[in-house]
N, C-alpha and C positions, 0 to 999 in steps of 0.2 A: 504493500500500500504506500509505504515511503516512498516509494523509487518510483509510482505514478504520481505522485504529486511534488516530486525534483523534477521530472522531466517535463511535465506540465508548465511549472512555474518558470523554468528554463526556456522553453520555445516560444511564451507569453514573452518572455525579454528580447530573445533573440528577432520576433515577429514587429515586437515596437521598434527596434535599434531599426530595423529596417524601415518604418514608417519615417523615422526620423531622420535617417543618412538621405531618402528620396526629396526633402525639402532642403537637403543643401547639396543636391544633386544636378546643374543646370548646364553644363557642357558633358562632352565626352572626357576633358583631361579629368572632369570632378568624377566620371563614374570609373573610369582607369586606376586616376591614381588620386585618386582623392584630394586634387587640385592642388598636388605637389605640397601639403601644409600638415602634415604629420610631426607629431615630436619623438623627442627619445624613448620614452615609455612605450607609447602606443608602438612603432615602426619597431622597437626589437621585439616585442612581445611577439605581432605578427609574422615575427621572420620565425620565429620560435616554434609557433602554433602550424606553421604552416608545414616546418619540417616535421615534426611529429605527429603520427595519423593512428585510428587504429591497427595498422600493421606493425610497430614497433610495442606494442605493448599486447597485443594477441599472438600475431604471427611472429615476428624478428623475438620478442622478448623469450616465446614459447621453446620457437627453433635453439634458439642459439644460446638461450639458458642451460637447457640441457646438451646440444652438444659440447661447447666449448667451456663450459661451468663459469669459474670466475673470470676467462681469459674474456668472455665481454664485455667484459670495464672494458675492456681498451677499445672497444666499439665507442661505448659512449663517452671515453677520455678524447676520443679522437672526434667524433663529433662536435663536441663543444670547444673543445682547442682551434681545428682546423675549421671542419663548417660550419660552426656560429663566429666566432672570435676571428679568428685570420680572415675571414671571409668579410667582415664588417672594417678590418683594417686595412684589406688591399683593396678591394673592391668597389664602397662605397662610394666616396668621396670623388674619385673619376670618376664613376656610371651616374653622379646626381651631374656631375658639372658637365660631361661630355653629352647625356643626354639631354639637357636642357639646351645644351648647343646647337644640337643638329635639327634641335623639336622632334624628338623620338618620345615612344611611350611605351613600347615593347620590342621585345628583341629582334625580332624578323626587322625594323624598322631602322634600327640603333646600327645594323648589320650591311641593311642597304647605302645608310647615310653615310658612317665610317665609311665605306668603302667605295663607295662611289659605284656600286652596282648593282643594275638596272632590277635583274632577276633573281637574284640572292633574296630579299623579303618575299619572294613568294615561293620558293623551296626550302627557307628555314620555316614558315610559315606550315605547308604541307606538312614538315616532319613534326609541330608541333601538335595538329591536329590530329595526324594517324597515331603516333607514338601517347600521350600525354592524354587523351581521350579516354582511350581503356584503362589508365590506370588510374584515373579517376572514380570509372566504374569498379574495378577491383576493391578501392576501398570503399565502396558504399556496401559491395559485396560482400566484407569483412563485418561491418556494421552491421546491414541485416544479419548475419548469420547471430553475432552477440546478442540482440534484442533477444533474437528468437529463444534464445537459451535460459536469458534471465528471465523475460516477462512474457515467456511461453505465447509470446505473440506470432502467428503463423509469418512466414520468411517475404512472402510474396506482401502483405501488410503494413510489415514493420518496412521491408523497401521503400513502398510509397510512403510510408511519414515521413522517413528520414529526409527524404530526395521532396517531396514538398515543402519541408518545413527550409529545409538549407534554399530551396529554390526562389523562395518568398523572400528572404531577409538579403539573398546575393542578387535579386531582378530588382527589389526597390530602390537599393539604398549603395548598390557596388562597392565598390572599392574600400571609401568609408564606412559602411556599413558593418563589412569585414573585419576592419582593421578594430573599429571601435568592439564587435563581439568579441574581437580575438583580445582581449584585453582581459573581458569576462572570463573567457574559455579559458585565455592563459591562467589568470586566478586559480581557477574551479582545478584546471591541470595541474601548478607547483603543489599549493597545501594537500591536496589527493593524496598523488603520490609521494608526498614524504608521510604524509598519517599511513598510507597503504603500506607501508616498510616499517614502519614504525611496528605497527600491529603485527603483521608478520612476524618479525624477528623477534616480536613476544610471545607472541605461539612457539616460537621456535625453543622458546629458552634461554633467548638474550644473544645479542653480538658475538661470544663467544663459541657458545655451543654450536650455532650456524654456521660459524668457519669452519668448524672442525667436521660437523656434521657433511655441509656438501662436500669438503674437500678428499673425506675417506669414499662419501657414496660416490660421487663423480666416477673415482678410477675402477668403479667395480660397475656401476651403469656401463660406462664406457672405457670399455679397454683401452688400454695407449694403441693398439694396433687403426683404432675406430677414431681416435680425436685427431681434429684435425690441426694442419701442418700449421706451421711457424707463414709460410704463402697465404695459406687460406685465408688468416685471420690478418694478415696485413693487407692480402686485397680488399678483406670487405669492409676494414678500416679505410683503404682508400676511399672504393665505391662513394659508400655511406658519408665520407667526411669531406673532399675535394671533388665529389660527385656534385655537388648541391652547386659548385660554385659558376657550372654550365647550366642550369635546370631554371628555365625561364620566367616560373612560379618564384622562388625564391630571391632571383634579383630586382623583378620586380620594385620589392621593397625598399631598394634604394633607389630607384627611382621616384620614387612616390617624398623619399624625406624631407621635410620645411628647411632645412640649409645643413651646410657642413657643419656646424658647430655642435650637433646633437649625435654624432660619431660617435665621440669618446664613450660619454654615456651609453649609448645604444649598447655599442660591442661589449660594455660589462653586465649588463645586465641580459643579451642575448646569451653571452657564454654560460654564464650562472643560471639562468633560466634551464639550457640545454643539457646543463651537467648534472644538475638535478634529475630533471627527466631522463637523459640516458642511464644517470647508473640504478635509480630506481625501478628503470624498468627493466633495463637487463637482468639486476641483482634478485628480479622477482621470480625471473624465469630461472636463473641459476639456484632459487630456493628450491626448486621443486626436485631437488634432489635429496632436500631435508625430509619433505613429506610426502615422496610416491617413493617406491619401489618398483622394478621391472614388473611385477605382474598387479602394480595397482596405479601405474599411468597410462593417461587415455590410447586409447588404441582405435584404428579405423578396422570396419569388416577383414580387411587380409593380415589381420594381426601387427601390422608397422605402428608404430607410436604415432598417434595424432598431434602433432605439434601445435595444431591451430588449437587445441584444446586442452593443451596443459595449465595455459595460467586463467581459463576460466573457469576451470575447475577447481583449482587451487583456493583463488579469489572464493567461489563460492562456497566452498568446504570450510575458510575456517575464516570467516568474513563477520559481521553480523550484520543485519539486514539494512539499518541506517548506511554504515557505510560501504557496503557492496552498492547500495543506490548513489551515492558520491562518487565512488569507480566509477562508476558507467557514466555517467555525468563526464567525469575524465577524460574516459576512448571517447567519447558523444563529442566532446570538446573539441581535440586532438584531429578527430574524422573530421565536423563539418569546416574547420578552420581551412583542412588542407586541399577538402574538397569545392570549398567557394574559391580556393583561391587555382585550382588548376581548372575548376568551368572557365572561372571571369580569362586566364590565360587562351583555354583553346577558343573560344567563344571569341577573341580581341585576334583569333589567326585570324578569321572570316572577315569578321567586321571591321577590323582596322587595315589588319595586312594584305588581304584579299578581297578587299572590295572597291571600286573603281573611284579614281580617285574624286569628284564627287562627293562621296560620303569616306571620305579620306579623315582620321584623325585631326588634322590641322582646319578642319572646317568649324572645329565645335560647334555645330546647330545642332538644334532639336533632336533631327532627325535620325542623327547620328548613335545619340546616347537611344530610341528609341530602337534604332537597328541592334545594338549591345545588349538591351533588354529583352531583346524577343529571342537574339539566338543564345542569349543565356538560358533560356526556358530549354527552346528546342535541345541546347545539349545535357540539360536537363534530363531532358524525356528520352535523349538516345541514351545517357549513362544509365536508365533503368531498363532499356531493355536489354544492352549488353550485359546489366549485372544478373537480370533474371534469368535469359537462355542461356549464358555464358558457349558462344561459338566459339571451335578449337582455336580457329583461325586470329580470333580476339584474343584468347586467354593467352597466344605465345608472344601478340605485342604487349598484353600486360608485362609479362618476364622479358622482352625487352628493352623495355621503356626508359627505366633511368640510364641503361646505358647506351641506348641509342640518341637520346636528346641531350644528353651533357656530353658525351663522344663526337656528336656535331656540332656543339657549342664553343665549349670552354675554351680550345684554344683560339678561335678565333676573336672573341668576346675579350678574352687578357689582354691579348697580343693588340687589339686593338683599344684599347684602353692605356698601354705603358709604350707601345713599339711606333713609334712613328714609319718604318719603313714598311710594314705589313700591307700586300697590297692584296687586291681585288682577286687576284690569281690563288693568293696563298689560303683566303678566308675562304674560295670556293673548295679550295684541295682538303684543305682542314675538316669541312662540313661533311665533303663527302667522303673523306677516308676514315672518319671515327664512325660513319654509321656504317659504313659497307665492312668495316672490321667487326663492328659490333655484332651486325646479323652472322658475317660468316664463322668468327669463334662461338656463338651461341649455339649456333647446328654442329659445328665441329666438335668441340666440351662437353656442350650436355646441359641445361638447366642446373645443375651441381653445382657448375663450375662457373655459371654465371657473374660474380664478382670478380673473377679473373679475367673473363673474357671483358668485363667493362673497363677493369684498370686497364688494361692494353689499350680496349679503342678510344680512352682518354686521354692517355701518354702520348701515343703513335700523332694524332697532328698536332701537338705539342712540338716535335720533329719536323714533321714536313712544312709545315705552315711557314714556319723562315727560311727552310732551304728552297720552295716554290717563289719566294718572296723576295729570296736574294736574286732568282733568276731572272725575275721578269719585272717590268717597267714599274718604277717608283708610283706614287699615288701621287696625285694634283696636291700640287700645293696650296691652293684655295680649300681643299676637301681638309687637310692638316692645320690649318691656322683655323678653321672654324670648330674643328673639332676639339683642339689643343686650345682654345684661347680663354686664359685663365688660370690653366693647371701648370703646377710649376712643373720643371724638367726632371 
């Protein structure tokens, strides 16, 4: 009964924020990015809520709890080190100053203008849509599936609430909307999850008992022959941490910030936000080595261990019912944050980067931000049917999503932010040699191996991008002084 009257009260806030973001909502840059006039609180919060979804606290905390034990602190050391903190201190400060420059508002755009070409915003644009799509839907798909478990609400149901209720407060109020919920959500996320550990590790028997306890169960769950390599875990430390720093969602947020001076601040309180969150929710999934045993954790029909269902079962097992409804609140948080904020991205491929210039971002009319509204819905209503059938052909772009869109990104995106010599040649080789690496180590590897095969196609045009760059014709010096003017050398 508590946990329908937290979720109730919760969607009554999230429903007004959105009535409220819709009347200070009057151009396109206001539904984008929230008219560039964010401060420090809100804009790291958002960069926080946005990297944290249900899948690190269901799936990633579940999986990697139990495989790797404690060795996933370094998931979420590296997390909040690299992709909150370093990412706040190389990234911002050029991506506010350089995109204000060119009048860019999303990366397909930032991408054409840096570079001076023609057709690069509308194939960073395509990959943002096919890739970044499905994994949207993935995590709604995540979400339903938790409802269903806790408030025994049928899967097909709980879908539709989630996906109307997020859909209402990202169509009225965008950008701001977002940013102002993710503020709440970030709340409702920090104090959770440190009471969520807190409690835990007192069922356990206290901080100590819990060391000792996972660290002897760990090597008997999982044999040394079974855990994996010193590779593994540093790839998916990459992935996960210098992944973010290509993912279109995520820099966003610095575009969006009211000026440079709210940096400092940001990046300490994004890092500590995210440090929180990653080891609480690793440390959750590494408890369940305290309180299952090989023949008392969850298992699917062919007898494999159900990973998606260790830390909700946990949670529910030795929870009490006030606050397993505060959890959920949590993942509820965590989800709609990440998922308004990759609609409002693929939704901004169409309407911003792909549609005729016209109803081009630099028009701010009406009509404009009403075009943003409506195919927000529409991807809305595709992310529910993807989540519902889930088609094969979907679910292998969902597994390659992060590493096909930050493999086509990131190096171009750096290098054009710090390199003045990086040209139009280099940024097309770039884009396309992390995604055509990404798809073909993902069939070669395996889904397993998927974190290896993304650090690769992340590193690889990191490489090429300047030796393409070195070879062929310098960039217009007109295209460099507008880009560059402001930022020091």
């Amino acid at each position: 009964m508590s946990g329908i009257i937290f979720l109730s009260l919760f969607l009554i806030v999230m429903i007004a924020v959105g009535f409220w973001g819709m009347r200070r909502t009057k151009t396109l840059g206001d539904f984008f990015l929230g008219g560039r006039s964010l401060g420090p609180w809100v804009s790291a919060i958002a960069y926080g809520t946005s990297y944290f979804s249900a899948v690190i606290f269901i799936g990633f905390a579940g999986a990697q709890g139990w495989q790797f034990g404690f060795n996933a602190l370094w998931i979420a050391l590296g997390n909040a080190l690299i992709g909150a903190g370093a990412a706040w201190l190389v990234l911002a400060k050029r991506t506010r100053r350089q995109t204000q420059n060119l009048e860019a508002m999303t990366m397909p755009e930032y991408l054409q203008e840096r570079y001076g070409a023609k057709h690069l915003k509308a194939c960073a644009a395509s990959i943002i849509f096919f890739f970044l799509l499905p994994y949207s839907a993935s995590v709604f798909k995540g979400l339903g599936h938790l409802f269903e478990a806790v408030f025994h609400i049928p899967y097909d149901i709980a879908l539709l609430i989630m996906i109307g209720f997020t859909g209402v407060y990202l169509i009225l109020g965008g950008y701001f909307a977002i940013a102002v919920t993710d503020c709440i959500q970030g709340s409702i996320m920090f104090f959770g999850a440190i009471v969520m550990i807190v409690v835990l590790t007192r069922e356990g028997g206290g901080l100590s008992a819990m060391l000792i306890k996972v660290t002897e169960n760990y090597n008997s769950h999982v044999p040394p022959a079974q855990q994996p390599s010193v590779l593994t875990v540093l790839s998916l430390v990459f992935m996960t941490s210098f992944g973010t720093w290509g993912l279109p969602q995520m820099t966003q947020k610095f575009y969006a910030i009211k000026n440079e001076h709210i940096i400092p601040r940001a990046t300490v309180v994004t890092t500590v936000f995210a440090l929180v969150i990653g080891v609480t929710a690793y440390l959750t999934g590494a408890y369940a080595h305290a309180f299952f045993d090989l023949t008392t954790v969850p298992k699917a029909s062919s007898g494999a261990i159900n990973y998606d269902s260790i830390v909700p079962a946990l949670l529910t097992g030795h929870l009490p019912e006030v606050l397993l409804s505060l959890i959920l609140l949590l993942v509820l948080s965590a989800s709609m944050s990440t998922l308004s904020s990759l609609v409002l991205v693929s939704s901004s491929a169409v309407a911003i980067d792909l549609a005729p210039e016209g109803q081009n971002s630099k028009t701010g009319k009406d009509h404009s931000v009403a075009l943003m509204r409506v195919l927000s819905a529409v991807f809305v209503i595709i992310s529910y049917f993807i989540s519902r059938f889930q088609i094969s052909f979907i679910v292998t772009l969902m597994s390659l999503s992060w590493g096909a869109v930050s493999g086509a990104f990131a190096a171009a995106y750096l290098y054009g932010l710090y390199w003045k010599r990086a040209t139009k040649a280099g940024a097309y080789s770039g884009l396309f040699s992390g995604l055509i690496i990404e798809i073909t180590l993902f069939f070669i590897l395996g889904p397993s191996n998927s974190p290896l095969a993304a650090s690769i196609a992340i590193i690889v045009p990191f490489i090429v991008v300047p030796i393409v760059s070195l070879c062929t014709r310098p960039p217009r010096i007109t295209i460099i002084k507008k880009a560059f003017e402001g930022v020091l050398p």
